[in-house]
C-alpha positions in Angstrom: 33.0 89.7 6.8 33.5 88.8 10.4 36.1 86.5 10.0 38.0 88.3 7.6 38.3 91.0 10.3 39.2 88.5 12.6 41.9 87.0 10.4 43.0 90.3 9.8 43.5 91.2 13.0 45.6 87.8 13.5 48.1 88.7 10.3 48.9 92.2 11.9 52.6 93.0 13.3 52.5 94.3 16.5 52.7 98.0 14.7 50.2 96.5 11.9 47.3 98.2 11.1 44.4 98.1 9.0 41.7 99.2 7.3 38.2 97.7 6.2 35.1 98.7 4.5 32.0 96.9 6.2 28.6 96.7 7.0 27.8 98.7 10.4 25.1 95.9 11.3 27.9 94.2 13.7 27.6 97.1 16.3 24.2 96.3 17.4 23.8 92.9 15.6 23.7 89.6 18.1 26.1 87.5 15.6 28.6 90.2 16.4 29.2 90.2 19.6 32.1 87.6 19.4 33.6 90.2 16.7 33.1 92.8 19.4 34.4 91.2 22.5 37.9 90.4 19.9 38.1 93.6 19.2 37.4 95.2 22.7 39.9 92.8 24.2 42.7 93.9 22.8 41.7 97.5 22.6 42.6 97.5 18.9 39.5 99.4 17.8 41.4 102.7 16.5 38.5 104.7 14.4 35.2 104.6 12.9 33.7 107.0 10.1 29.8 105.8 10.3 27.7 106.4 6.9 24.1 106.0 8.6 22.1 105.1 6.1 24.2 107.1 3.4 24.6 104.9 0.5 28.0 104.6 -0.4 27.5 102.2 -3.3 25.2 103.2 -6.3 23.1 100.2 -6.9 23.5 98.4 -3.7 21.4 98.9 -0.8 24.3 98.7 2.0 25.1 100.2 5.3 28.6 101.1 5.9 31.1 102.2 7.8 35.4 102.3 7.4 36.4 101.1 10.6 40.3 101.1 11.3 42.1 98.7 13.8 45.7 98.3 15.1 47.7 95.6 17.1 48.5 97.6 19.7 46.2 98.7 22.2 44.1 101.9 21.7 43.0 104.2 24.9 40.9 106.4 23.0 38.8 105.9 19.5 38.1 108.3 17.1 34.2 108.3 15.7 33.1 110.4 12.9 29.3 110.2 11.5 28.4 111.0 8.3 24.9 112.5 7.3 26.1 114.3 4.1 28.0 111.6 2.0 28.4 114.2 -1.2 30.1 116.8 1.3 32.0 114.7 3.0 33.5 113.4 -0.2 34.2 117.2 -1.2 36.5 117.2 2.1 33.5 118.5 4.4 34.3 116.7 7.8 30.8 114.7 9.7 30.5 114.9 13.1 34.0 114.1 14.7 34.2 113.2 18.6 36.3 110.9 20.8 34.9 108.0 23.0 36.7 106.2 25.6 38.0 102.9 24.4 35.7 101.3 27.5 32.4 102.4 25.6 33.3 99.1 23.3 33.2 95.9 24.9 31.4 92.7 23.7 27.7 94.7 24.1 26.3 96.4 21.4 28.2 99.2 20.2 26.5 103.1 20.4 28.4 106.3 18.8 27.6 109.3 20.8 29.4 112.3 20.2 29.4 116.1 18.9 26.8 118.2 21.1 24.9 115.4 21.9 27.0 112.8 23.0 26.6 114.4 27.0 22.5 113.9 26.9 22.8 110.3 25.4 25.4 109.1 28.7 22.6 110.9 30.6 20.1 109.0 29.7 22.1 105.7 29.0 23.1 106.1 33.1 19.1 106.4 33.8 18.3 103.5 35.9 14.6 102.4 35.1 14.5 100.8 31.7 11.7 100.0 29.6 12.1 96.3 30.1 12.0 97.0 34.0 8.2 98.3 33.6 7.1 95.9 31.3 5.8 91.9 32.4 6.4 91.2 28.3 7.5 92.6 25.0 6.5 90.5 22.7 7.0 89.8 18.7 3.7 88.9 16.6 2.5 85.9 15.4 4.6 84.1 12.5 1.8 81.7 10.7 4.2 80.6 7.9 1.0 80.9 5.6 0.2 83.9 5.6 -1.6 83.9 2.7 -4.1 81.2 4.0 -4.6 82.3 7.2 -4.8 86.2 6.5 -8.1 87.0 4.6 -9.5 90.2 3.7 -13.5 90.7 4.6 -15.6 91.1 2.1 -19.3 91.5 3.9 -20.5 90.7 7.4 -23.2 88.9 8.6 -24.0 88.1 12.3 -23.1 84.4 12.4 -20.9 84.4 9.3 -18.3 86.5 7.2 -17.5 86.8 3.5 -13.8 86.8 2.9 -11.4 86.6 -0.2 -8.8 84.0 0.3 -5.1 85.1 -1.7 -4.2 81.8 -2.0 -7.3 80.6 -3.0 -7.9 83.2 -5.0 -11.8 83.1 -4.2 -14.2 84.1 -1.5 -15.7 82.0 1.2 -17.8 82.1 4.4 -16.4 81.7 7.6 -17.4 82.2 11.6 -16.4 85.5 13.0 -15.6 84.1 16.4 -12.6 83.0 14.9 -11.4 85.7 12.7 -9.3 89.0 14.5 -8.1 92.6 12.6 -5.1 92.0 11.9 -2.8 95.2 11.2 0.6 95.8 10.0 3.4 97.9 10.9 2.3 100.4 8.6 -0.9 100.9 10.4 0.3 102.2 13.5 1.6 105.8 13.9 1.5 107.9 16.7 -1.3 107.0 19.1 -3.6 105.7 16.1 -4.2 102.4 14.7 -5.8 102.4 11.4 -8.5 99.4 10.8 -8.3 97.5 7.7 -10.3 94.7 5.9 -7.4 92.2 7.0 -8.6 89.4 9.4 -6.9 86.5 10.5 -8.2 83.3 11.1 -7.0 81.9 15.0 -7.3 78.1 15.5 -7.0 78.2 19.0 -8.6 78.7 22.1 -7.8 78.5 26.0 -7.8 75.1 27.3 -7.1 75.5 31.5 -5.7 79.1 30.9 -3.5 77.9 28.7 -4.0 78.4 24.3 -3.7 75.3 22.4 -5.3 74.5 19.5 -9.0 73.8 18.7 -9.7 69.7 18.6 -10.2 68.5 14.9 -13.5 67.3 16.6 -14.5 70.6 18.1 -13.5 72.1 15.5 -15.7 70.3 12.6 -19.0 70.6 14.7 -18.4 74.4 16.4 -16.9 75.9 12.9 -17.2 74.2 10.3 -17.4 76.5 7.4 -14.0 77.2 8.3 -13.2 73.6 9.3 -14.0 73.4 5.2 -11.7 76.0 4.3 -8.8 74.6 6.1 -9.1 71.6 4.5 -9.3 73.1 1.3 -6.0 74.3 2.0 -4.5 71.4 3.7 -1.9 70.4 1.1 0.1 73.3 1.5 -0.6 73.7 5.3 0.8 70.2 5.8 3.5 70.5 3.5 5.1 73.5 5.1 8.8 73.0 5.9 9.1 69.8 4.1 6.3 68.1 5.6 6.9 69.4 9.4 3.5 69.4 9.8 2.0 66.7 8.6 -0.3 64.8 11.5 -2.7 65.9 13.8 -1.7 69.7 14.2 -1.3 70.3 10.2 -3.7 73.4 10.4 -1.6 74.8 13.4 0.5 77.9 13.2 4.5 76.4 12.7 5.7 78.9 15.1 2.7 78.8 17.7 4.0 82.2 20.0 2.7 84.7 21.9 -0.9 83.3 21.7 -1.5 83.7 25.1 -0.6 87.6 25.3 -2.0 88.7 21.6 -6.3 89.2 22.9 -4.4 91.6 25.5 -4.8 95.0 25.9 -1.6 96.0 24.7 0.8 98.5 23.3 1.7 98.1 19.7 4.8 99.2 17.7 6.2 98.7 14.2 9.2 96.7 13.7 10.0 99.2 11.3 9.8 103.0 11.3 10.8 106.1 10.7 9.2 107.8 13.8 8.0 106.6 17.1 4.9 105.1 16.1 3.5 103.4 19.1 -0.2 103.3 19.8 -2.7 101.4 21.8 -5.1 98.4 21.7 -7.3 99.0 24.6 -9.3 95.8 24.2 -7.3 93.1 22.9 -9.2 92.3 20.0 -6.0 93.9 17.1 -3.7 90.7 16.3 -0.6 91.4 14.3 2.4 89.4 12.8 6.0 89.1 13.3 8.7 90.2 10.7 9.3 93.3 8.7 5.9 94.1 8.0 4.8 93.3 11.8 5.7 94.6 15.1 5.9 94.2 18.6 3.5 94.4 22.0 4.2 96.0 25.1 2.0 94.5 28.3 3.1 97.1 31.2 3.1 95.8 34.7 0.0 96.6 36.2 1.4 99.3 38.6 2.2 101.6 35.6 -0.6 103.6 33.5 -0.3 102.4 30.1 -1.5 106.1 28.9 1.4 107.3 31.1 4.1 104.8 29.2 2.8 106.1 25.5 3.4 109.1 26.4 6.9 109.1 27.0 7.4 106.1 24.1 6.1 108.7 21.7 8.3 111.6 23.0 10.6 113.0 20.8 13.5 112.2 23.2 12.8 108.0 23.1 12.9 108.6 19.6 16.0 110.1 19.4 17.7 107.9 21.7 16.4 105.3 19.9 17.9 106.4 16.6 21.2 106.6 18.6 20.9 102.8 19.5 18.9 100.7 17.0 20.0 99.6 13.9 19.0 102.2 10.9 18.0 101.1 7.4 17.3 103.2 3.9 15.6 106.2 3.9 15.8 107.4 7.3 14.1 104.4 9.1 14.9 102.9 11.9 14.4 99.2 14.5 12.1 99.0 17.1 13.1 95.8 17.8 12.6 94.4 21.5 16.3 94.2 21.5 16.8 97.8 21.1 13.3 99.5 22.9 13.7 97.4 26.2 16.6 99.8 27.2 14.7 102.8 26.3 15.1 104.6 29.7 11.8 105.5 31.9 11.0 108.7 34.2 9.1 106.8 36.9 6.6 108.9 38.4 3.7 108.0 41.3 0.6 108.4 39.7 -0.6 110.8 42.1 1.6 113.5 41.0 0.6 116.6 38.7 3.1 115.6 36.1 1.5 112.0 36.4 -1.9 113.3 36.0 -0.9 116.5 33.0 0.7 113.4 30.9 -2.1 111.1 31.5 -4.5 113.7 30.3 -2.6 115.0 27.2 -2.5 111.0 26.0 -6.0 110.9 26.7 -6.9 113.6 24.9 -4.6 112.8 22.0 -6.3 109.4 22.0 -9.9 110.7 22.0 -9.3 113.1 19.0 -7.8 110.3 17.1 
């Protein structure tokens, strides 16, 4: 649909305009910034009416919006959001502002107005960002298998654990020293991660400070129940992405990131939600994936109290904001991409203030009862 709005715009008389129906995604979406900075440079953006995550077409999961352009330049656009599609299609008007036509430039595209359009430029102008506080937000790991390398534990023994394999469908024996909890997005909420019987099975190890991936060698004669189970599997492993494995590294993950940062202490958020749902791994030993089901980790620079950091992520106000930025999806949920949290804004405080210390405690408190 980008270049038909793009062609579009090229047809148009210099009184032309025009109208489309299209998916919102291209506000906040990285393939749309070229659509964007079009658009922006000729001013021709005229209005938007923004469904959310109203569904305007039975049977088709979409999110939409009618945007309106003209040839001629445009000083002010006109924004309306819709949060009731049945009234509004009985003639009841959303939420209908103005916004500067120097709000839309190539960058990501934010609709702020009605009563709260004032507090979102407030805290847009803030100038501490999350991304400024943080040494890494990172997304999970991506095995391409997993349905090999994610087991689910069956009984534990001190030198060995009995897990079912999916793609096996049976159980075997493997070493624990291998083998983290694993969670998904859906096991995070606010300050709590739920434990599951989900492991996954990590083939590498620091070499120098650095992670790489245990030696064949090593690996047969330090674990070799799980040596065995690999191998079992090695077909498929191999075989992923039309043989792009295939040699020496075919039990590897394809897309071997983040494996330095994951046995961190970290903070942990879904990719996915429909609330701020960030909460803590305070020893390092939770791994999770990337993807839908996955999320992201937050590793705070070590001049700022992670405690201090969840606190505000949680707030009611990052979420909000949040919803005003990230891309939204059916049923009221929301991103939490890194793309969209890392310009969450941040109330910097020295630690050895009382509003410091009163958040600290709350967290800690709210962490201790979970």
């Amino acid at each position: 649909y980008v270049v038909f709005v793009e062609k579009a715009l090229s047809l148009l008389n210099t009184t032309g305009r025009l109208g489309f129906i299209l998916p919102h995604k291209f506000f906040n979406a990285q393939y749309g910034e070229p659509l964007r900075g079009v658009i922006s440079a000729g001013k021709h953006l005229a209005k938007v009416v923004h469904f959310g995550d109203q569904q305007v077409f039975e049977n088709a999961t979409t999110y939409t919006c009618l945007m309106f352009l003209e040839k001629a330049a445009n000083q002010v656009v006109e924004v309306e959001k819709v949060t009731d599609l049945a009234a509004w299609r009985n003639g009841k008007p959303g939420v209908v502002g103005t916004m500067a036509d120097s709000a839309f430039t190539a960058s990501e595209w934010n609709l702020s107005v009605g009563n709260t359009a004032e507090l979102f430029e407030r805290l847009n102008r803030m100038p501490t960002k999350l991304v400024d506080v943080t040494s890494r937000i990172f997304q999970g790991i991506k095995t391409s298998a997993d349905k090999i390398y994610i087991v689910e534990e069956l009984e534990r023994q001190p030198d060995k654990v009995r897990v079912y394999s999916r793609e096996k469908d049976a159980e075997f024996w493997l070493e624990p020293d291998l083998l983290h909890p694993l969670i998904k997005g859906g096991d995070s909420k606010r300050y709590c991660i739920t434990r599951t019987h989900r492991l996954i099975l990590f083939p590498y190890i620091m070499y120098e400070n650095k992670p790489g991936l245990i030696k064949a060698s090593d690996f047969r004669s330090r674990y070799p129940l799980s040596w065995a189970y690999l191998l079992a599997n090695k077909s498929y492993l191999e075989n992923r992405e039309d043989g792009r494995m295939k040699g020496d590294s075919w039990y590897g993950y394809i897309y071997p990131k983040a494996l330095d940062v994951m046995p961190l202490p970290k903070v942990f958020t879904p990719d996915i939600a429909a609330h701020s749902a960030f909460s803590i791994d305070d020893t390092g030993d939770i791994f999770f994936t990337g993807g839908v089901a996955g999320g992201y980790g937050i590793l705070f620079l070590p001049e700022y109290s992670r405690e201090y950091m969840l606190g505000l992520l949680n707030s009611r106000l990052l979420e909000w904001f949040n919803k005003q930025t990230a891309t939204q999806m059916r049923g009221g949920y929301y991103s939490y991409e890194a793309r969209f949290i890392r310009s969450l804004p941040i109330v910097v405080t020295e630690k050895e203030t009382a509003l410091h210390s009163r958040m600290v405690a709350l967290v800690e408190q709210i962490l201790s009862l979970h």
